[in-house]
ChimeraX commands (.cxc) that place a marker at each C-alpha (Angstrom):
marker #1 position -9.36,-11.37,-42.88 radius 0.5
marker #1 position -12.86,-13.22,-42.93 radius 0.5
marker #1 position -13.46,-16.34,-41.10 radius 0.5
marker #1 position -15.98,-18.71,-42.29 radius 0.5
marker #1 position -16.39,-20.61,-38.51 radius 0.5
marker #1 position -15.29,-19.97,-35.17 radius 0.5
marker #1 position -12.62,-23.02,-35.38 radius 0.5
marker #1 position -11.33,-20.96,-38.51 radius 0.5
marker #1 position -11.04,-17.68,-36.09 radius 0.5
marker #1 position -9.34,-20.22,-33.39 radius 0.5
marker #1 position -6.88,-21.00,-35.46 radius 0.5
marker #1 position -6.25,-17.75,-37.20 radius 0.5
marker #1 position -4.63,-18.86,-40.52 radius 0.5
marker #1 position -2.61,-21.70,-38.29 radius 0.5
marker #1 position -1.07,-18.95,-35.69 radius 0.5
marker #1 position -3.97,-19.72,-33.42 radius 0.5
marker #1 position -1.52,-21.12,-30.58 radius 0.5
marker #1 position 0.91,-18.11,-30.81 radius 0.5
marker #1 position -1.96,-15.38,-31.09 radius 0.5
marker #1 position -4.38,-16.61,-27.94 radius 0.5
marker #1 position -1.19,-17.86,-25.94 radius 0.5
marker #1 position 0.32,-14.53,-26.20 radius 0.5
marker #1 position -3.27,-13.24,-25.40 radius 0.5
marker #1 position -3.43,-15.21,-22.61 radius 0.5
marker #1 position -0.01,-14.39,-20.87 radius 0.5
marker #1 position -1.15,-10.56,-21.41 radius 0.5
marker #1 position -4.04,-11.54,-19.63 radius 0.5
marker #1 position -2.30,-13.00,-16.63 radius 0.5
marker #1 position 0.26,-10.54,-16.27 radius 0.5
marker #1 position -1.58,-7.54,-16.41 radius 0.5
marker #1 position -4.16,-9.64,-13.29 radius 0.5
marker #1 position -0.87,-10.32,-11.15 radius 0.5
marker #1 position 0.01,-6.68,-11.88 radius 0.5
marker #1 position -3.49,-5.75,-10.17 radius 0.5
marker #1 position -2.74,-7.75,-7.67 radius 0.5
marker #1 position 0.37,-7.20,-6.86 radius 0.5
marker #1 position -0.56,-3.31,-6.64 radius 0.5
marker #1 position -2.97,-4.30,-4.00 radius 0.5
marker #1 position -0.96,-6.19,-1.73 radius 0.5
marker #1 position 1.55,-3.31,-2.02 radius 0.5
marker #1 position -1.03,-1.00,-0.93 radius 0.5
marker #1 position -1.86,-2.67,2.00 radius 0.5
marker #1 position 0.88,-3.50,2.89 radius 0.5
marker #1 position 1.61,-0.05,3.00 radius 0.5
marker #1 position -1.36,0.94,4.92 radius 0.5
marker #1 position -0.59,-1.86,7.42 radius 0.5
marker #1 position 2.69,-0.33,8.27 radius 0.5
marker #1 position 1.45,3.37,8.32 radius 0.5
marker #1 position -1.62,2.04,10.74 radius 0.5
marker #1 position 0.98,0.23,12.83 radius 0.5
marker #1 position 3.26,3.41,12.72 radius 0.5
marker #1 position 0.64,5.41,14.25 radius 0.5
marker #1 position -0.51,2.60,16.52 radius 0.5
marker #1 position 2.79,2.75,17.90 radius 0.5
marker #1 position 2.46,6.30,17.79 radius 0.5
marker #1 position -0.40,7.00,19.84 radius 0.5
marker #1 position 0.76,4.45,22.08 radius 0.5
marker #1 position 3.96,5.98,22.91 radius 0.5
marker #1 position 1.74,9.14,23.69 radius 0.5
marker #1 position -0.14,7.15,26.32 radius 0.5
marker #1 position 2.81,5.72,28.19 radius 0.5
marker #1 position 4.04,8.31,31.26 radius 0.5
marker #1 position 7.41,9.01,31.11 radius 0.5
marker #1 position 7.80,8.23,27.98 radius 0.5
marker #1 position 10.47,10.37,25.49 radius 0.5
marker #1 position 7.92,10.56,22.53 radius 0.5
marker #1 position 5.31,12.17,24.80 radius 0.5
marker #1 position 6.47,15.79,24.40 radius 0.5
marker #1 position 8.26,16.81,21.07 radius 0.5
marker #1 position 11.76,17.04,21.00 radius 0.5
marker #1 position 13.34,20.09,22.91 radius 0.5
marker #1 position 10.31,20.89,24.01 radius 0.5
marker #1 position 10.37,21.45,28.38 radius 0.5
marker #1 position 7.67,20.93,30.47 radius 0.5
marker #1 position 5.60,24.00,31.89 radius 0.5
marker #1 position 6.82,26.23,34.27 radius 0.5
marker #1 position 4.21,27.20,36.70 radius 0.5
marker #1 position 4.89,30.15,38.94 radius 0.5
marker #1 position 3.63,30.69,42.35 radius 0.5
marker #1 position 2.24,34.15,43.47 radius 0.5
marker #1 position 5.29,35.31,45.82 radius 0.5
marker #1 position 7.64,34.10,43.48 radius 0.5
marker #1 position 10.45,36.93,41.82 radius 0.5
marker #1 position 9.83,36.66,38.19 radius 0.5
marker link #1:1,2 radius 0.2
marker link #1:2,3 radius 0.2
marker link #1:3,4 radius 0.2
marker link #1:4,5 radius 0.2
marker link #1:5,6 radius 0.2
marker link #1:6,7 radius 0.2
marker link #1:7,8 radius 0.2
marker link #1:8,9 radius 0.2
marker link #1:9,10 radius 0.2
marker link #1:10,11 radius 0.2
marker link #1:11,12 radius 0.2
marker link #1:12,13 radius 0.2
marker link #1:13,14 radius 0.2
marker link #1:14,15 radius 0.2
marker link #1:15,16 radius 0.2
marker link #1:16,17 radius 0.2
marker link #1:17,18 radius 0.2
marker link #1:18,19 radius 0.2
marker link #1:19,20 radius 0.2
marker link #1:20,21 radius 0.2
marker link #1:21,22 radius 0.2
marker link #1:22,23 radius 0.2
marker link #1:23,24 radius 0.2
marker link #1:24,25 radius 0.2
marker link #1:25,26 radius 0.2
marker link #1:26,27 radius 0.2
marker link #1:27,28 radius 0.2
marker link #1:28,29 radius 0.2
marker link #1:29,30 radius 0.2
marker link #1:30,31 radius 0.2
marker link #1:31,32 radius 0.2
marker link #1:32,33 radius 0.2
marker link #1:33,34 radius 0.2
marker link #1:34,35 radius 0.2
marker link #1:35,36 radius 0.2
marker link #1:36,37 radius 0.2
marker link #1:37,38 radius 0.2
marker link #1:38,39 radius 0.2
marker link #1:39,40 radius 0.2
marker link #1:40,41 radius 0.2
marker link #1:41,42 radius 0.2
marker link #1:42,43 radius 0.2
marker link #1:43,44 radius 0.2
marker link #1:44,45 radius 0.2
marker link #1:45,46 radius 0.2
marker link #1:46,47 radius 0.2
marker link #1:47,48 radius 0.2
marker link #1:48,49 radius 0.2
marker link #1:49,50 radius 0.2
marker link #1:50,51 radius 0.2
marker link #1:51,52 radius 0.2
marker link #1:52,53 radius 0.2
marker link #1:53,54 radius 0.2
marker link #1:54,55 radius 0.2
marker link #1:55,56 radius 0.2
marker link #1:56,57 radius 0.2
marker link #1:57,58 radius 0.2
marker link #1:58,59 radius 0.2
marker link #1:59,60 radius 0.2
marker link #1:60,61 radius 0.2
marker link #1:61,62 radius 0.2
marker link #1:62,63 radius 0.2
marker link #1:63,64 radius 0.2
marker link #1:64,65 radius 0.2
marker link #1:65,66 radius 0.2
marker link #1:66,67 radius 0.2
marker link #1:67,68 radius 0.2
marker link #1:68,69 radius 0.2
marker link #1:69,70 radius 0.2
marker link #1:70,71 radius 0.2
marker link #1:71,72 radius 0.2
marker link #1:72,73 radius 0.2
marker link #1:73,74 radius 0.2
marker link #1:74,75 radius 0.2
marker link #1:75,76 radius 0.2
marker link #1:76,77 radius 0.2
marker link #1:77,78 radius 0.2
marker link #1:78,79 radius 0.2
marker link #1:79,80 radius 0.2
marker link #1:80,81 radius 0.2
marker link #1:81,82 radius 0.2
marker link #1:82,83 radius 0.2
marker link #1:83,84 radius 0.2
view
């Protein structure tokens, strides 16, 4: 198709509103899809850095369960008289 004008190209043959509204929801779905993928992702990252926040505090507090690994006992340390 040849357009003489750009109102003749806005209108495209009097499907103009269908054509650039459909263009236009395209647009914003595919932006809300970008940013929906970002929130996602740090939302994700938020709770993995919080995880290990928790984590490493968990580590730091004596006495606490998550300290050693599970089953794991503490060292035995042996004195020099003692019967092995």
């Amino acid at each position: 198709m040849i357009w003489q004008s750009a109102a003749e190209f806005g209108a495209m043959g009097g499907y103009g509103l269908f054509v650039w509204g459909s263009m236009g929801v395209s647009a914003a779905l595919m932006a809300l899809e970008v940013w929906l993928a970002r929130m996602g992702r740090r939302q994700a990252l938020d709770a993995v850095c919080e995880a290990l926040d928790a984590q490493a505090l968990d580590a730091e507090t004596p006495g606490s369960a998550q300290a050693s690994p599970a089953g794991a006992s503490r060292p035995v340390h042996f004195t020099q008289g003692a019967a092995s």
